[in-house]
Backbone as JSON, one array per atom type, in Angstrom:
{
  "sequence": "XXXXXXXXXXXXXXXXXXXXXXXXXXXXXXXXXXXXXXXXXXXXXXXXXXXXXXXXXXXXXXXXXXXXXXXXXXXXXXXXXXXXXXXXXXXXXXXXXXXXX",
  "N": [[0.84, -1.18, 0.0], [0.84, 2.08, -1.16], [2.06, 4.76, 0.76], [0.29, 7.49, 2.54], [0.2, 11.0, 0.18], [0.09, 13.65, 0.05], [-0.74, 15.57, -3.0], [0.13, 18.11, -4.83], [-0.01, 18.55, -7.75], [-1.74, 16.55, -8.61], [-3.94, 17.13, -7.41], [-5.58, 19.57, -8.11], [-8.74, 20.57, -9.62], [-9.59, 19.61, -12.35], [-7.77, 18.16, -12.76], [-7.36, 16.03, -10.97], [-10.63, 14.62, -11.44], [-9.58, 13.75, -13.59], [-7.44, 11.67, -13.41], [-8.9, 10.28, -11.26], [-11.25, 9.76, -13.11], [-9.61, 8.11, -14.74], [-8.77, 6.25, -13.19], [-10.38, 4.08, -12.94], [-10.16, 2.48, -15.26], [-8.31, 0.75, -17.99], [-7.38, 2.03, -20.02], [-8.36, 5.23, -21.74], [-10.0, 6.59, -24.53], [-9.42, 10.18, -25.81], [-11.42, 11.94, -26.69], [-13.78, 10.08, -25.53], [-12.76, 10.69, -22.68], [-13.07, 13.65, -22.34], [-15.74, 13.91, -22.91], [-16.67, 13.02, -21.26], [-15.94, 14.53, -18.63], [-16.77, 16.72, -19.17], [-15.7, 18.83, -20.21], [-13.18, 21.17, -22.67], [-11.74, 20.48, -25.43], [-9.23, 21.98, -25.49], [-8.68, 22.44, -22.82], [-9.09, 19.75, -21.45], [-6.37, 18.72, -22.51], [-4.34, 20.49, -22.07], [-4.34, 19.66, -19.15], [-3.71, 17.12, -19.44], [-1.31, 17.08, -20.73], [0.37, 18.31, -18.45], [0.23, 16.32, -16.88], [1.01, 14.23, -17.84], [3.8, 15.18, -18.09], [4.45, 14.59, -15.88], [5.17, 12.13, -15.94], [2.39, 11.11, -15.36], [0.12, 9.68, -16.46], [0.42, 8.68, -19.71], [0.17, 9.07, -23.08], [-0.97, 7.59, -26.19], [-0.8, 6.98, -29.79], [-3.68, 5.7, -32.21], [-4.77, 3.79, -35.02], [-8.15, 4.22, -36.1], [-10.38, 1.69, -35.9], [-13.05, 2.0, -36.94], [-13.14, 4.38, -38.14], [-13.21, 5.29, -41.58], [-11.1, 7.38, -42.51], [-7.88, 8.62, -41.96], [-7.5, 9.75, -39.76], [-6.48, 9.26, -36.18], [-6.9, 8.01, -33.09], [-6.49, 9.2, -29.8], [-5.24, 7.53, -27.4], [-5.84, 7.33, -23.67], [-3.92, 6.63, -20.61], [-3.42, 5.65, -17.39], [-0.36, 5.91, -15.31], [1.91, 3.74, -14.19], [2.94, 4.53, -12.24], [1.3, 7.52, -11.94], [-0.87, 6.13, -11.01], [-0.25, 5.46, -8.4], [-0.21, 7.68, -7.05], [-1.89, 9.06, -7.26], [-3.39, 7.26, -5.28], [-1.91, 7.53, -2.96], [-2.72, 10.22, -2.95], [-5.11, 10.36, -2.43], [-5.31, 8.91, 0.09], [-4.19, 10.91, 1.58], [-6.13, 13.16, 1.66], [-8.23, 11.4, 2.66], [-7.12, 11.15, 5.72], [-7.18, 13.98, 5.95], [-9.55, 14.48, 6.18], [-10.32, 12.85, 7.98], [-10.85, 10.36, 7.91], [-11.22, 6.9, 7.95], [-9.19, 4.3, 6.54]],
  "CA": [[0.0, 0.0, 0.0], [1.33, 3.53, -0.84], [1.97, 5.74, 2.05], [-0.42, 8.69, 2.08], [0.94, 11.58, 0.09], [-0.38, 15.49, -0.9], [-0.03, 15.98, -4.45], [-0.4, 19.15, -5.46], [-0.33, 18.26, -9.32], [-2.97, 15.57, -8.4], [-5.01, 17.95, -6.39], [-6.28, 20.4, -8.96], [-9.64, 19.89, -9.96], [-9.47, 19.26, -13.39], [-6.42, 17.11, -12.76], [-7.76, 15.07, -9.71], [-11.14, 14.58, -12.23], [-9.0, 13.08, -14.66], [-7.07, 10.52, -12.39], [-10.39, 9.55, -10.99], [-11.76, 8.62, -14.06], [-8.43, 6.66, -15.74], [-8.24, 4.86, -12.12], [-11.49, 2.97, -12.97], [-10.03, 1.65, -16.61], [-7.26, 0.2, -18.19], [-7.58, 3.46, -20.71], [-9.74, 5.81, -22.3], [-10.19, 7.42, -25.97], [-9.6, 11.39, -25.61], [-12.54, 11.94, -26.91], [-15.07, 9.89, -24.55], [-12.61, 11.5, -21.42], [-13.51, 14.75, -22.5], [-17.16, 13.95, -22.92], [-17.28, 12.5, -19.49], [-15.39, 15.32, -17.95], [-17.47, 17.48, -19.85], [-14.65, 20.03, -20.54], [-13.39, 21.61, -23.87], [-10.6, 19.81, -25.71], [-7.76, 22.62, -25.05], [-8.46, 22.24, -21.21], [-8.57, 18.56, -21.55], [-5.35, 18.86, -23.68], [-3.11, 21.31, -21.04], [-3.88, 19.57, -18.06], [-2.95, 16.46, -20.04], [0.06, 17.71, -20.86], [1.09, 18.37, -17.4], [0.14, 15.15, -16.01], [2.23, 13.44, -18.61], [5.45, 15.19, -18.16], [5.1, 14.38, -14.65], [5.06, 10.8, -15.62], [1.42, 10.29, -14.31], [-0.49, 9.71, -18.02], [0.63, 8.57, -20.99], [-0.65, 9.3, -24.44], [-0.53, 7.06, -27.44], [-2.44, 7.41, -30.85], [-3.77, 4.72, -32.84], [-6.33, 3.89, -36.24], [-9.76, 3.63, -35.69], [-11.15, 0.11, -36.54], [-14.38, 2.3, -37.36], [-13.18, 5.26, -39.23], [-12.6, 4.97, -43.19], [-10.46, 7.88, -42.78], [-6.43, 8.83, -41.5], [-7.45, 10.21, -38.6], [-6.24, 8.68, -35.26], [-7.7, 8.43, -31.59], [-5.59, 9.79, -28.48], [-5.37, 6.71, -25.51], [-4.81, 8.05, -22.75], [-3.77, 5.61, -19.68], [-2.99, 6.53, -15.87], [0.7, 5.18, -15.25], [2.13, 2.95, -12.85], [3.54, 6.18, -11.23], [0.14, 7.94, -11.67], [-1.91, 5.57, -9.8], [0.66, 5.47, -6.88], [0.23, 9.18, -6.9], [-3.4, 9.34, -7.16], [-3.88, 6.89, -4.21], [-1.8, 8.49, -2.1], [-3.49, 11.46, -2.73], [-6.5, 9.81, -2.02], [-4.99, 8.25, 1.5], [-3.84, 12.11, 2.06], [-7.39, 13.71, 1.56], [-8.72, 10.9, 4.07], [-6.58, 11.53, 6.58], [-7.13, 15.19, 6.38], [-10.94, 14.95, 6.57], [-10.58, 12.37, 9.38], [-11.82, 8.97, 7.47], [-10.13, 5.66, 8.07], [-9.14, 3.17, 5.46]],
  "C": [[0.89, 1.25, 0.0], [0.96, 4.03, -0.07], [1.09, 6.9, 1.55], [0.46, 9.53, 1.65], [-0.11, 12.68, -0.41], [0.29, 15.75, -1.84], [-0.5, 17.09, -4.95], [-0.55, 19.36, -6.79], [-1.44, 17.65, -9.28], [-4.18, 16.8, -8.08], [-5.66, 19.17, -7.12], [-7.3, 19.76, -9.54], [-9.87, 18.93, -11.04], [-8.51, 17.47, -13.64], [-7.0, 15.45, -11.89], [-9.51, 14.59, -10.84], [-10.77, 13.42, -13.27], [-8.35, 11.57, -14.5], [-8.41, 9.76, -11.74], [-10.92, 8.49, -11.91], [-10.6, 7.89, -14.7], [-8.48, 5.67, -14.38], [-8.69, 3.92, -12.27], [-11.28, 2.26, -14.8], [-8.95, 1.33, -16.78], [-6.39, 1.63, -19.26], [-8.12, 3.84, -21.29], [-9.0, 6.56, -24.05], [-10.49, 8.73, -25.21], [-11.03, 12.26, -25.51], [-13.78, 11.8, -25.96], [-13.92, 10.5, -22.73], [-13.16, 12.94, -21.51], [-14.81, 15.44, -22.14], [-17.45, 13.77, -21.53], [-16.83, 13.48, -18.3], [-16.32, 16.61, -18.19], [-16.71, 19.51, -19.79], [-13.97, 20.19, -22.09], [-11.88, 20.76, -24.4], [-9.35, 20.8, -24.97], [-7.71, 22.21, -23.38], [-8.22, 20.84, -20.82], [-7.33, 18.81, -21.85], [-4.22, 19.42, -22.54], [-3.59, 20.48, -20.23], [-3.47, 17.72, -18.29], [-1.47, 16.14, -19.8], [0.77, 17.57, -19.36], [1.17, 16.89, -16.52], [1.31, 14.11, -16.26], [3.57, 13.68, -18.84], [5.54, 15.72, -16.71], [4.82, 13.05, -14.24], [4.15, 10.43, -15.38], [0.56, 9.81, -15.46], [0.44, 9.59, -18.92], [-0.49, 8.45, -22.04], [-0.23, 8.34, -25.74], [-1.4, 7.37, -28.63], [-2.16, 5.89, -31.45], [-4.81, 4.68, -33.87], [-7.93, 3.58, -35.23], [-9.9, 2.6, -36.42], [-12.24, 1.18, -37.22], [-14.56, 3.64, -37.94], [-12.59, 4.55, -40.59], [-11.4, 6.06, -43.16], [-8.84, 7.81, -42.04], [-6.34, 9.11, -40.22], [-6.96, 9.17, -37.43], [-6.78, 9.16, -33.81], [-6.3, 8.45, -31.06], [-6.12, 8.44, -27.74], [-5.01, 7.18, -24.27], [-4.88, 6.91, -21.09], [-3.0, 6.32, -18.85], [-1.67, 5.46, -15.54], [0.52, 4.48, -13.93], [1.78, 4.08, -11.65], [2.17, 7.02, -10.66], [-0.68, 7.25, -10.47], [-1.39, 5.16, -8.35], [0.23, 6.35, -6.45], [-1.18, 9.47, -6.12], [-3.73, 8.32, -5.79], [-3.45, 7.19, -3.49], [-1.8, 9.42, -2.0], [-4.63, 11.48, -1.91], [-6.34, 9.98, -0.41], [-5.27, 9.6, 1.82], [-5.16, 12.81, 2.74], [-8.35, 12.62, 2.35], [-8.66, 11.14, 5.02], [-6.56, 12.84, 7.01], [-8.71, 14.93, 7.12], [-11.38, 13.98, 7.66], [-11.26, 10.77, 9.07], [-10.83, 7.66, 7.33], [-10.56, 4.61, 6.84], [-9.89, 2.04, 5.49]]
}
């Protein structure tokens, strides 16, 4: 079990949002995170960005089985690192508000 930890990268809404929902999959299409976050691609997109060049998200692209065209989907998957991060964020934000494991 990771030790509790305060992540202040984690801990922004948007950010903490985002980790939430990759914790519960293996990984998501940009696209349906977006929809489910119900935020605008660029804001998706930057806090992305930051997550992933702090190791916690990775991004890959790949074809669509179900487009005819070139285009490619965004994957986006919560790392090892990430989901260390994100649960002892979690632990952290227990322990503040007084709730045992």
């Amino acid at each position: 079990m990771t030790k509790a930890q305060f992540d202040d990268l984690i801990h922004a809404p948007a950010r903490l949002r985002i980790c939430g929902v990759l914790r519960q999959v293996e990984q998501m299409d940009f696209a349906v995170l977006r929809d489910t976050l119900d935020v605008s691609d660029a804001t998706l997109s930057k806090h992305l960005k930051t997550l992933a060049e702090a190791g916690y998200v990775s991004l890959s692209k790949a074809a669509s089985v179900s487009r005819s065209d070139a285009r490619r989907l965004t994957w986006i998957t919560l790392t090892r690192a990430g989901r260390n991060a994100f649960d002892a964020h979690l632990r952290a934000l227990h322990e503040i508000a007084g709730i045992a494991d």
